[in-house]
mmCIF file of the N, C-alpha and C atoms, coordinates in Angstrom:
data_MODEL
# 
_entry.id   MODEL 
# 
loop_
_atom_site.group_PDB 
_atom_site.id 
_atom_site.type_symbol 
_atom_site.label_atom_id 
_atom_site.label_alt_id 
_atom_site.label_comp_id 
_atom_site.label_asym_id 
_atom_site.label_entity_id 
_atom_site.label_seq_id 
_atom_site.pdbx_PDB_ins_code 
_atom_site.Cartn_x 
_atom_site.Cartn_y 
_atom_site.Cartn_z 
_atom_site.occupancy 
_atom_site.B_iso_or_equiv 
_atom_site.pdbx_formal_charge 
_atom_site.auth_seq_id 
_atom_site.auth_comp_id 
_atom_site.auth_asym_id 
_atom_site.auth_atom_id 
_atom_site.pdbx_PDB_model_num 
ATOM 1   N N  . UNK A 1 1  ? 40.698 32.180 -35.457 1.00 0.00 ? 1  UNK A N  1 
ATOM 2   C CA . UNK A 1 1  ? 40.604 30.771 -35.696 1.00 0.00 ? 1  UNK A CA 1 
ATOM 3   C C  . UNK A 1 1  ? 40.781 30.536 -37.186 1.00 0.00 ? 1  UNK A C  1 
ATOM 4   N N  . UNK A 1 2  ? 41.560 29.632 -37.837 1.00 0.00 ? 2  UNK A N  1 
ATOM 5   C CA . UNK A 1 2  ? 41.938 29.242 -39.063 1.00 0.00 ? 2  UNK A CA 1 
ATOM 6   C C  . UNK A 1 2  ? 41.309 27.827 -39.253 1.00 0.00 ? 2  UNK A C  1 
ATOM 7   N N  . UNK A 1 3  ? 40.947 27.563 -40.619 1.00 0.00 ? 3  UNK A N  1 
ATOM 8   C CA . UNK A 1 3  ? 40.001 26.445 -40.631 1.00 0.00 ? 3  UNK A CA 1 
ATOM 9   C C  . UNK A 1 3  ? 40.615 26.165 -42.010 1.00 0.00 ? 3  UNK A C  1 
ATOM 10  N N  . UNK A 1 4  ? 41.268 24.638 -42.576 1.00 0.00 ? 4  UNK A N  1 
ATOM 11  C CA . UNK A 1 4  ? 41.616 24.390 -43.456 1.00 0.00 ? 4  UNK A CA 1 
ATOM 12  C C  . UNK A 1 4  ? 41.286 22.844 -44.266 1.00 0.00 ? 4  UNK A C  1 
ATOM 13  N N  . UNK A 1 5  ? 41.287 22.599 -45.283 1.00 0.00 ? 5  UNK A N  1 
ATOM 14  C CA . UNK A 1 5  ? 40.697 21.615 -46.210 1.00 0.00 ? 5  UNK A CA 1 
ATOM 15  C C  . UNK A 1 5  ? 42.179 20.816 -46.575 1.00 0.00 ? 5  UNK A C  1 
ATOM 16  N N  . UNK A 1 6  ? 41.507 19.414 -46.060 1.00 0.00 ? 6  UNK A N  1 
ATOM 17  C CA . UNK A 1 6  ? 42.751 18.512 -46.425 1.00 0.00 ? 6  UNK A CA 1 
ATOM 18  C C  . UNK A 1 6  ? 42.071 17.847 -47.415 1.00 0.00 ? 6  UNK A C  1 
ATOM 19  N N  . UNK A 1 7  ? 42.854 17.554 -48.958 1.00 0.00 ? 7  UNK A N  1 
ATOM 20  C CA . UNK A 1 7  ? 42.786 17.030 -50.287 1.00 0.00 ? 7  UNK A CA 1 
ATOM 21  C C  . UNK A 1 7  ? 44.040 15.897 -50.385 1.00 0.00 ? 7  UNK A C  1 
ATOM 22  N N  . UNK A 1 8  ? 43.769 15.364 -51.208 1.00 0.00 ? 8  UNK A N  1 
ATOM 23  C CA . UNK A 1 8  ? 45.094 14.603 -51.711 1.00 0.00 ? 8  UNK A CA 1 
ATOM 24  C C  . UNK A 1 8  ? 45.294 14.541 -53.254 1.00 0.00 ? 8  UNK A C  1 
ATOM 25  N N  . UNK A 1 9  ? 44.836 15.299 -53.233 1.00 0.00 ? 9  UNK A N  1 
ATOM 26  C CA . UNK A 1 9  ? 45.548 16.246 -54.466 1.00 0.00 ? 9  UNK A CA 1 
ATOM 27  C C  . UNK A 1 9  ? 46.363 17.069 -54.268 1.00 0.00 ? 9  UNK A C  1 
ATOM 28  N N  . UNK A 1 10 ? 47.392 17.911 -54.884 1.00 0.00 ? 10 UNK A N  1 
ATOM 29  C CA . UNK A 1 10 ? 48.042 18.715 -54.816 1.00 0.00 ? 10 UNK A CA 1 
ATOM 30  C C  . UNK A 1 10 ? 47.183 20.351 -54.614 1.00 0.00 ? 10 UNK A C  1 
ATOM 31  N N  . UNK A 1 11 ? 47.384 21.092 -53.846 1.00 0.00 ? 11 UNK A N  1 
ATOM 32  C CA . UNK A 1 11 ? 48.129 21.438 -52.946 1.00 0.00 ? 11 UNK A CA 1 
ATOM 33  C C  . UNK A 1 11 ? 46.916 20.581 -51.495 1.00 0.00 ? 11 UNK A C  1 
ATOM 34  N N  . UNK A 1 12 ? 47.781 19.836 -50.913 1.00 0.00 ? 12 UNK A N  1 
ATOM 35  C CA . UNK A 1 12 ? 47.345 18.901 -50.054 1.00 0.00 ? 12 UNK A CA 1 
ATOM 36  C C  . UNK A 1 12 ? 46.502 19.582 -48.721 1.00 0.00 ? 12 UNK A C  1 
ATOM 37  N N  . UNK A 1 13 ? 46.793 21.302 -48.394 1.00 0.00 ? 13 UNK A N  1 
ATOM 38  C CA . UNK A 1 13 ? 46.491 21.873 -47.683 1.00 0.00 ? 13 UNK A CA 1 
ATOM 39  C C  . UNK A 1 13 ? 45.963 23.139 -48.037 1.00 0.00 ? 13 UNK A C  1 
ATOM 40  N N  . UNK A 1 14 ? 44.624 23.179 -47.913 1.00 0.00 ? 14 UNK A N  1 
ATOM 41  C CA . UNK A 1 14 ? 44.077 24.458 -48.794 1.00 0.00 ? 14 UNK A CA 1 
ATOM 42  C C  . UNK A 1 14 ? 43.044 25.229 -47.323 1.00 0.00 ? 14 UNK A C  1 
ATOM 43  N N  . UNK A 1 15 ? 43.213 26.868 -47.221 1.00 0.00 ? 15 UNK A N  1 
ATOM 44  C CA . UNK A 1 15 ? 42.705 27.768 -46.335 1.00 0.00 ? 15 UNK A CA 1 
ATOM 45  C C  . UNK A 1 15 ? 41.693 28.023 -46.671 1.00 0.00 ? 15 UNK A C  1 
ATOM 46  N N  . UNK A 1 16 ? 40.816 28.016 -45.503 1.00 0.00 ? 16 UNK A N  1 
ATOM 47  C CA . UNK A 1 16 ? 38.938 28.173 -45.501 1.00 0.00 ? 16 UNK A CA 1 
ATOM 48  C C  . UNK A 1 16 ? 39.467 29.331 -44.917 1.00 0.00 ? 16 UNK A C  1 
ATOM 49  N N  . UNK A 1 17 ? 37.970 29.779 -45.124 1.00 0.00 ? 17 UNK A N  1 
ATOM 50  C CA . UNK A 1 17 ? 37.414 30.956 -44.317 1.00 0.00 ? 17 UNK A CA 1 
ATOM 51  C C  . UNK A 1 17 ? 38.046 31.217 -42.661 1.00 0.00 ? 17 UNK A C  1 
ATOM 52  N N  . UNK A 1 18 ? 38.759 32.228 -42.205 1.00 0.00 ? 18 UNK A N  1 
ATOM 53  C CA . UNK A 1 18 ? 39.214 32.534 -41.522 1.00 0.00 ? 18 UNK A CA 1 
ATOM 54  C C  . UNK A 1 18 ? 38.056 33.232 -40.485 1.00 0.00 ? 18 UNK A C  1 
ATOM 55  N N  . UNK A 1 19 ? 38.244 33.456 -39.020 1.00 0.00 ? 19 UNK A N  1 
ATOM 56  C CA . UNK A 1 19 ? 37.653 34.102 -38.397 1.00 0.00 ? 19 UNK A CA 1 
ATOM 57  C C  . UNK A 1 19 ? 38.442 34.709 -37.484 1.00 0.00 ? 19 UNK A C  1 
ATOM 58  N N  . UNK A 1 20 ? 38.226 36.290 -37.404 1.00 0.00 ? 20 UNK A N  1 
ATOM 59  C CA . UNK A 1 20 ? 39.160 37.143 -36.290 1.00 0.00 ? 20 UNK A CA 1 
ATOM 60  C C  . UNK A 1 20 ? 37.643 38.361 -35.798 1.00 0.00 ? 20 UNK A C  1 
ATOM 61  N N  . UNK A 1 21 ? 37.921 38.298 -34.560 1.00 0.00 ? 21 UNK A N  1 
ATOM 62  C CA . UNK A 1 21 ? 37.811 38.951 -33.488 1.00 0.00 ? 21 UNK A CA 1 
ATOM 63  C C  . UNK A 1 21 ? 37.874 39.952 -32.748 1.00 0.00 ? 21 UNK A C  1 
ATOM 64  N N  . UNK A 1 22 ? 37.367 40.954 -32.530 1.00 0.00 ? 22 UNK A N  1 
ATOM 65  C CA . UNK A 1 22 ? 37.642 41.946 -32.082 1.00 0.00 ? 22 UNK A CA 1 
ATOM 66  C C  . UNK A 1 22 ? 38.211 41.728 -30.272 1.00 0.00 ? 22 UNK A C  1 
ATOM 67  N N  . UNK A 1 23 ? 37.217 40.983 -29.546 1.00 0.00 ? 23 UNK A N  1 
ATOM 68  C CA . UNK A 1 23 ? 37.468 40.753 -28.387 1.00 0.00 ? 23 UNK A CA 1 
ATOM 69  C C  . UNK A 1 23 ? 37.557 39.480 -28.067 1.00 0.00 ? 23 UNK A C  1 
ATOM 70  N N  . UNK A 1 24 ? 37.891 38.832 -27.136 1.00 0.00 ? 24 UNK A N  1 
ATOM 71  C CA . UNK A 1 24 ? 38.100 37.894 -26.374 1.00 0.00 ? 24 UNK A CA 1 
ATOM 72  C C  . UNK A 1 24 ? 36.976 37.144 -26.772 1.00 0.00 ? 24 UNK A C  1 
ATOM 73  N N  . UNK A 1 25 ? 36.560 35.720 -26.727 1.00 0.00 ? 25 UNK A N  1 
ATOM 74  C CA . UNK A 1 25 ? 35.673 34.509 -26.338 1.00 0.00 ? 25 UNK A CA 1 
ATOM 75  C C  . UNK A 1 25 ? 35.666 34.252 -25.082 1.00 0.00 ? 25 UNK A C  1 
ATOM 76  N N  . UNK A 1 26 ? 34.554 32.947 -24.484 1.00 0.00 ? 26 UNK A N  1 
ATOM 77  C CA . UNK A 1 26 ? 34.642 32.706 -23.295 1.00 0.00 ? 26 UNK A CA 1 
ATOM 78  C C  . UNK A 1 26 ? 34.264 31.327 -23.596 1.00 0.00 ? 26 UNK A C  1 
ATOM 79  N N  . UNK A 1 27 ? 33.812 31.104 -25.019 1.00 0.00 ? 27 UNK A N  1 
ATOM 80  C CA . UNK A 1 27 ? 33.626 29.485 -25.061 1.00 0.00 ? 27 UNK A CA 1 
ATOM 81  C C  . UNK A 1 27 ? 32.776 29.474 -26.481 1.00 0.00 ? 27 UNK A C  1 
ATOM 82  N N  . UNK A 1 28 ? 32.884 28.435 -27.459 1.00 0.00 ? 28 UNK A N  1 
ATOM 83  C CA . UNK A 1 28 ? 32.493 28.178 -28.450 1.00 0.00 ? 28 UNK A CA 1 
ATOM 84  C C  . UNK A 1 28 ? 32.180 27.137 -28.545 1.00 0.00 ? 28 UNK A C  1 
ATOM 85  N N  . UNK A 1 29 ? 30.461 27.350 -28.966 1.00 0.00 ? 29 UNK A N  1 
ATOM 86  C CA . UNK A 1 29 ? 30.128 25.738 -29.199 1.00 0.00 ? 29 UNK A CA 1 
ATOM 87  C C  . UNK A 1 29 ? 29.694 25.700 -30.411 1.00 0.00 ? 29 UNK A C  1 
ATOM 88  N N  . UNK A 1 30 ? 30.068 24.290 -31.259 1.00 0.00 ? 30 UNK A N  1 
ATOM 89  C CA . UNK A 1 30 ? 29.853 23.856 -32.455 1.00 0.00 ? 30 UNK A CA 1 
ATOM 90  C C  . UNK A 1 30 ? 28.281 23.939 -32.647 1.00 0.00 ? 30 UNK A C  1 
ATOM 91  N N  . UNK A 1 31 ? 27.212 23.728 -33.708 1.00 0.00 ? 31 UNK A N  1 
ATOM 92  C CA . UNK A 1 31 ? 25.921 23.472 -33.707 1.00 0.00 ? 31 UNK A CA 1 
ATOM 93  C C  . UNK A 1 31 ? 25.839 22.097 -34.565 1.00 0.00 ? 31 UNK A C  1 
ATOM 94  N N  . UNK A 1 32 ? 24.717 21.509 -34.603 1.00 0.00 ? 32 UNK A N  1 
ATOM 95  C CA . UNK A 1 32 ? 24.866 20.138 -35.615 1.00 0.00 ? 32 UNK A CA 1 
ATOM 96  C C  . UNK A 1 32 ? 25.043 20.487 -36.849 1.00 0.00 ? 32 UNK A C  1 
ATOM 97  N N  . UNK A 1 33 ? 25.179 19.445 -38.091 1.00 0.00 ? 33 UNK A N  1 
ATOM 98  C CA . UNK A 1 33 ? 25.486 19.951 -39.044 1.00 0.00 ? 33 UNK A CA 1 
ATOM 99  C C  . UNK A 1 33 ? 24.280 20.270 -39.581 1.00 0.00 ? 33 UNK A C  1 
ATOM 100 N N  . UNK A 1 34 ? 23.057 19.344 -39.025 1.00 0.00 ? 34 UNK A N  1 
ATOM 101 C CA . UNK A 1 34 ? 21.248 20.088 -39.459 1.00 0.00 ? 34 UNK A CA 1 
ATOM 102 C C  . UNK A 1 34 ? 21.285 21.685 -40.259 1.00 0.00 ? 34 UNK A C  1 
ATOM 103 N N  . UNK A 1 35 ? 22.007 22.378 -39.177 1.00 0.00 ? 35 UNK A N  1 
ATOM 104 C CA . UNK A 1 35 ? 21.910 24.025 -38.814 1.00 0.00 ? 35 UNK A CA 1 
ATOM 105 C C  . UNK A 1 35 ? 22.722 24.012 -40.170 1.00 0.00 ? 35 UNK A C  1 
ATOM 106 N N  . UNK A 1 36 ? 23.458 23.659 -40.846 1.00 0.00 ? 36 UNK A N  1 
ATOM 107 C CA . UNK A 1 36 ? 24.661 24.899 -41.794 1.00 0.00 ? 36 UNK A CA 1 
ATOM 108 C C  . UNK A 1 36 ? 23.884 24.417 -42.863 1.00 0.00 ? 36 UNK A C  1 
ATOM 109 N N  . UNK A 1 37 ? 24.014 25.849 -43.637 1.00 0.00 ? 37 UNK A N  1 
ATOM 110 C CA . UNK A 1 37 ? 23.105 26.836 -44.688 1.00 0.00 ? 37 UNK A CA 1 
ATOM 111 C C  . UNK A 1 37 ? 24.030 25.924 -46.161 1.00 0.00 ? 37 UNK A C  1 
ATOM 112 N N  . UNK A 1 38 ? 23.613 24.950 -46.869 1.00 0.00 ? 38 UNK A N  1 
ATOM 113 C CA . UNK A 1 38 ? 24.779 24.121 -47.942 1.00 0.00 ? 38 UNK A CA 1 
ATOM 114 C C  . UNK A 1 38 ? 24.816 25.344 -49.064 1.00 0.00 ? 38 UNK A C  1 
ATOM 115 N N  . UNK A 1 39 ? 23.467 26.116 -49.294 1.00 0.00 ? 39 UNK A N  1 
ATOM 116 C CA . UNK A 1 39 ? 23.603 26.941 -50.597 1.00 0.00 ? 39 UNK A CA 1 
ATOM 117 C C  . UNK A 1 39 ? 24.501 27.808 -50.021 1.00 0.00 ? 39 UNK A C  1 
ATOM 118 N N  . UNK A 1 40 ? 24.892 27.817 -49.174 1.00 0.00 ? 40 UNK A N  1 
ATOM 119 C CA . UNK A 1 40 ? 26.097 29.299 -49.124 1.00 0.00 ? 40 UNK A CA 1 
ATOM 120 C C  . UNK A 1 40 ? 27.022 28.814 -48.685 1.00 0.00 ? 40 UNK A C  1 
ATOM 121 N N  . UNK A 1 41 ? 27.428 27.347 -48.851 1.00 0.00 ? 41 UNK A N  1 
ATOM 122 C CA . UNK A 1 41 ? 28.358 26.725 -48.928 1.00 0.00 ? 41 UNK A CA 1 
ATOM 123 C C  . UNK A 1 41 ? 28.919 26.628 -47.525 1.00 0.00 ? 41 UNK A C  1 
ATOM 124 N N  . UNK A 1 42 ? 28.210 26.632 -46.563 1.00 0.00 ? 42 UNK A N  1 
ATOM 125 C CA . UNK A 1 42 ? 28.802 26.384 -45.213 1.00 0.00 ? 42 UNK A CA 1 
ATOM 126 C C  . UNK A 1 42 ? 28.888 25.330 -44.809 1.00 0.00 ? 42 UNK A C  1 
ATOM 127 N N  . UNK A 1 43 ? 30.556 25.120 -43.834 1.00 0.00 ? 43 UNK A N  1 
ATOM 128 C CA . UNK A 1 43 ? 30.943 24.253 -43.614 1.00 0.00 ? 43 UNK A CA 1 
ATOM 129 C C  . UNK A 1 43 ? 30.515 23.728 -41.940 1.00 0.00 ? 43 UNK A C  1 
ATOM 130 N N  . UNK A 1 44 ? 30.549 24.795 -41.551 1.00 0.00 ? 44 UNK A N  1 
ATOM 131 C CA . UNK A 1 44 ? 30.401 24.722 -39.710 1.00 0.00 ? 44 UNK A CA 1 
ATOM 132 C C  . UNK A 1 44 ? 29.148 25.816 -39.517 1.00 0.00 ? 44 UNK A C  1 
ATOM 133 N N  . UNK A 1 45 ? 28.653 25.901 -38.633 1.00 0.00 ? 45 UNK A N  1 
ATOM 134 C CA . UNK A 1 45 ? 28.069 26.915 -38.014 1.00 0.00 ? 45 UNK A CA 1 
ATOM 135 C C  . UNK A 1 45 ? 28.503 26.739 -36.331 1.00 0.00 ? 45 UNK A C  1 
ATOM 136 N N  . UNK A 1 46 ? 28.993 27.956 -35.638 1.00 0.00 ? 46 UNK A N  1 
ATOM 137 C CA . UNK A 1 46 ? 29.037 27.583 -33.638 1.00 0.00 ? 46 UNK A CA 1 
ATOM 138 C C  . UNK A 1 46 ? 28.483 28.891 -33.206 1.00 0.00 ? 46 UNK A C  1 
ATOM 139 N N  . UNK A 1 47 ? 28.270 28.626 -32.359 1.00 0.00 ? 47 UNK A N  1 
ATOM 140 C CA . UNK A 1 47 ? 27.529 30.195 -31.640 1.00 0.00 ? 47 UNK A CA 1 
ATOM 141 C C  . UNK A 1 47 ? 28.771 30.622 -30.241 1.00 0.00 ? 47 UNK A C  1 
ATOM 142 N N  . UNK A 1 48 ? 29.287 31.909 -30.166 1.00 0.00 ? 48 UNK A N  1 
ATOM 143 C CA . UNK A 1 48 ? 30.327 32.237 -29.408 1.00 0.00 ? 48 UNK A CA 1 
ATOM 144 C C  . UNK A 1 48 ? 29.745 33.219 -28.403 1.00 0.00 ? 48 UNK A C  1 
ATOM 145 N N  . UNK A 1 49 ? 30.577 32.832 -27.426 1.00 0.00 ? 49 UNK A N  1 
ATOM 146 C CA . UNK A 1 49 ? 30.126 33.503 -26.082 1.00 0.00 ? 49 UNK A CA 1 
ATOM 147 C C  . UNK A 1 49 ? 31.263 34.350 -26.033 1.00 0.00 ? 49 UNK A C  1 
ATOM 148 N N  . UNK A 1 50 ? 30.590 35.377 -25.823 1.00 0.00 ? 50 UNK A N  1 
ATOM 149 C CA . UNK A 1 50 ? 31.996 36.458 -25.296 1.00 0.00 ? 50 UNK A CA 1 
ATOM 150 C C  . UNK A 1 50 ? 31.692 37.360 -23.457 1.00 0.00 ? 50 UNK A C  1 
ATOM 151 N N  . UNK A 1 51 ? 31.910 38.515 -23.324 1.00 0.00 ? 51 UNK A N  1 
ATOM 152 C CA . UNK A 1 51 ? 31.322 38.662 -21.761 1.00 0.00 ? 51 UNK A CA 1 
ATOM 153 C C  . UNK A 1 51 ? 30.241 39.518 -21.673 1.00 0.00 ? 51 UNK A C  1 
ATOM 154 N N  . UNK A 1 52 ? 29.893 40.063 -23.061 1.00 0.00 ? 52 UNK A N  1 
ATOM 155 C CA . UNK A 1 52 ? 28.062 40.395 -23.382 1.00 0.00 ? 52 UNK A CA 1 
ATOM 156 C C  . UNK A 1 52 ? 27.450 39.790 -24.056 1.00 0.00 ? 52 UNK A C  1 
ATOM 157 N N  . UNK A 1 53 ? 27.874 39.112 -24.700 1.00 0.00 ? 53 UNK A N  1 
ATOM 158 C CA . UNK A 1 53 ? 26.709 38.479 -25.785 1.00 0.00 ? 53 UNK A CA 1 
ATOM 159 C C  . UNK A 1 53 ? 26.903 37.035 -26.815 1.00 0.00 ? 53 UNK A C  1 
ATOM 160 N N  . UNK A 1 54 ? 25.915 36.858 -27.076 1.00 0.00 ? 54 UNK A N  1 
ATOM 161 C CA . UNK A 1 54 ? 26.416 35.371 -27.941 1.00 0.00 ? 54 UNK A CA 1 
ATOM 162 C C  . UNK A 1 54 ? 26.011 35.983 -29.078 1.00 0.00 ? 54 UNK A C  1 
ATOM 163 N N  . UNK A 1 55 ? 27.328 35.702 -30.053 1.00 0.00 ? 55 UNK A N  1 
ATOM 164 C CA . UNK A 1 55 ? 27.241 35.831 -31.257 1.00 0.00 ? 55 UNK A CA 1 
ATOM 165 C C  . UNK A 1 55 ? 27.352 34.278 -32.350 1.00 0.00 ? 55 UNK A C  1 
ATOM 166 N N  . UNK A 1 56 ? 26.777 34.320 -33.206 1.00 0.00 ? 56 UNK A N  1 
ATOM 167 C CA . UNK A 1 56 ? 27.049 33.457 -34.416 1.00 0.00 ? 56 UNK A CA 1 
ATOM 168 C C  . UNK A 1 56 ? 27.809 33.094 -35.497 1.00 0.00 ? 56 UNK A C  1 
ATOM 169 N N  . UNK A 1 57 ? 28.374 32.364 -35.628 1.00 0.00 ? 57 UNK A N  1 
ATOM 170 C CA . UNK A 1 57 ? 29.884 32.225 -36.293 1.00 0.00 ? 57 UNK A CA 1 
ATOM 171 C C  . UNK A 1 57 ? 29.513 31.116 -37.079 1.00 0.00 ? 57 UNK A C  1 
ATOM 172 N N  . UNK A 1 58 ? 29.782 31.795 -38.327 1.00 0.00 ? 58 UNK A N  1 
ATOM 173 C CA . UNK A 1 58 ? 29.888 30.595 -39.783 1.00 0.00 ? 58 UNK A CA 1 
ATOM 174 C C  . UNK A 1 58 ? 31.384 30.304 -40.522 1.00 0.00 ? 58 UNK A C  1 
ATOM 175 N N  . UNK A 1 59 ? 31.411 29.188 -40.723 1.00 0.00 ? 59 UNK A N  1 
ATOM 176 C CA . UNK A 1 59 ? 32.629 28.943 -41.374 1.00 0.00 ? 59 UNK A CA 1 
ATOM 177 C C  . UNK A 1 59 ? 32.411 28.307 -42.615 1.00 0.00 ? 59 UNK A C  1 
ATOM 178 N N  . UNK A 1 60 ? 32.438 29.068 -43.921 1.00 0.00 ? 60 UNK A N  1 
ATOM 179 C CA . UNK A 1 60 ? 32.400 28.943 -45.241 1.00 0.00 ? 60 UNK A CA 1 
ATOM 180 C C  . UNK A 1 60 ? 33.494 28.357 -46.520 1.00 0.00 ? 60 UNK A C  1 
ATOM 181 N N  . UNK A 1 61 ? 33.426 27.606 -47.209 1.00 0.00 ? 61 UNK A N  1 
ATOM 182 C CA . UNK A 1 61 ? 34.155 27.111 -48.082 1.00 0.00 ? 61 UNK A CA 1 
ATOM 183 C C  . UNK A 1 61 ? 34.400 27.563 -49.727 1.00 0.00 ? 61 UNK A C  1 
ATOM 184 N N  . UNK A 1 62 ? 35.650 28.109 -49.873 1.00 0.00 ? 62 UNK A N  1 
ATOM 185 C CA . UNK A 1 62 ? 35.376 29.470 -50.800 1.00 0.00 ? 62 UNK A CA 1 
ATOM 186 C C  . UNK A 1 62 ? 35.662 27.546 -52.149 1.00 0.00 ? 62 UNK A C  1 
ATOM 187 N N  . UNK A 1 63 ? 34.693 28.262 -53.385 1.00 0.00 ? 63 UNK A N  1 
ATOM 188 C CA . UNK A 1 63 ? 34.282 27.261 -54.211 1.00 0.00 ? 63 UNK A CA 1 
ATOM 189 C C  . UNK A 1 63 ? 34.141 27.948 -55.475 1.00 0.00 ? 63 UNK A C  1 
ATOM 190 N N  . UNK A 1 64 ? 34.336 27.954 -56.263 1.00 0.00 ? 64 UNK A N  1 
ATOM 191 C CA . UNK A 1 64 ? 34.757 28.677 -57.784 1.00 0.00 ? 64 UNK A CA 1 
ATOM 192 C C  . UNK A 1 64 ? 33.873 28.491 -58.505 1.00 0.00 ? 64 UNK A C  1 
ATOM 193 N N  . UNK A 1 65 ? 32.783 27.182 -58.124 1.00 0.00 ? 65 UNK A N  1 
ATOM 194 C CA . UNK A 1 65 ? 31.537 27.874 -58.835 1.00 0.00 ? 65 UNK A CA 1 
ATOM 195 C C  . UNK A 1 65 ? 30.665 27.054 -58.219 1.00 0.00 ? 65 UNK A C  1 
ATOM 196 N N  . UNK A 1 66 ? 29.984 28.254 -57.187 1.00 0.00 ? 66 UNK A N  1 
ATOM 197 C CA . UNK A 1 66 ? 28.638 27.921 -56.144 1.00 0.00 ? 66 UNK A CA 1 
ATOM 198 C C  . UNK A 1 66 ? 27.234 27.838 -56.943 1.00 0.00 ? 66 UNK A C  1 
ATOM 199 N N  . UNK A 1 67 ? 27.254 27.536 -58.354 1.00 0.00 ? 67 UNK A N  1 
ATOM 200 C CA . UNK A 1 67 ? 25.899 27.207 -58.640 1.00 0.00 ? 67 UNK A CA 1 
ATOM 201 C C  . UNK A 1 67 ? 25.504 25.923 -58.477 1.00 0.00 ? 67 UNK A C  1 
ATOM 202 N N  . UNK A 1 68 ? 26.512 24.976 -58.165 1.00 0.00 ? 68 UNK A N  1 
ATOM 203 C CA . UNK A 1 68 ? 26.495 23.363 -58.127 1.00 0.00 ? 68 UNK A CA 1 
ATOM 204 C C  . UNK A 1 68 ? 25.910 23.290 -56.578 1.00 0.00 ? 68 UNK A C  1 
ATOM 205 N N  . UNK A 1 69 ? 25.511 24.249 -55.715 1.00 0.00 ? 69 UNK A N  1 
ATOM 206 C CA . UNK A 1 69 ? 25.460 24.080 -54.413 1.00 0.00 ? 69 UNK A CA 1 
ATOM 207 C C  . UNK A 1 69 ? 23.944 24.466 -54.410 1.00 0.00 ? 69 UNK A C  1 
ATOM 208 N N  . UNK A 1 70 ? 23.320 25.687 -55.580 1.00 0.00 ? 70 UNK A N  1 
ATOM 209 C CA . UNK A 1 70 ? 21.959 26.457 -55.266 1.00 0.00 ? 70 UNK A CA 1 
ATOM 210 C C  . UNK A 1 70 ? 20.947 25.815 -54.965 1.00 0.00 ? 70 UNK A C  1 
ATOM 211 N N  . UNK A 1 71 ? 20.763 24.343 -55.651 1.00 0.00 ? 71 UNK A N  1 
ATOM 212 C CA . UNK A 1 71 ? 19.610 23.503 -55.599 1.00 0.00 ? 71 UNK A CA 1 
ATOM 213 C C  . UNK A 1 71 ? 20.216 21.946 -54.945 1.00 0.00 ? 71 UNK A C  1 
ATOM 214 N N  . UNK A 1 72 ? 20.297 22.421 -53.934 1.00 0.00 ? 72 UNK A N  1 
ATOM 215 C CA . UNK A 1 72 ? 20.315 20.668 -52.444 1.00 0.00 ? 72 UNK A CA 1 
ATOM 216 C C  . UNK A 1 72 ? 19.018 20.514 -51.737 1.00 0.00 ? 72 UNK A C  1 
# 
């Protein structure tokens, strides 16, 4: 899954944090935004079902200087 940041600034299309997989999914659900962690700059949090187990999936926003994020 590819996750990307639309600006209107130049470059208009900028790449987040990517997520790859070893195996298959069976369904992904988003969580509210309550749940995502801001000091580590997360954008999404979903929890993924695969055909043993639910795992947790964060989607992060790479930021050039995360000290503006430490104290929210």
């Amino acid at each position: 899954m590819y996750a990307f940041e639309v600006s209107t600034d130049a470059p208009q299309l900028s790449a987040l944090s990517d997520f790859k997989a070893d195996c298959l999914h069976q369904a992904l659900s988003f969580l509210p935004k309550f749940s995502v962690d801001v000091r580590k700059v997360e954008l999404a949090r979903a929890m993924r079902l695969t055909a043993n187990s639910v795992e947790p999936v964060t989607f992060r926003v790479p930021r050039l200087k995360v000290l503006y994020y430490l104290f929210v």
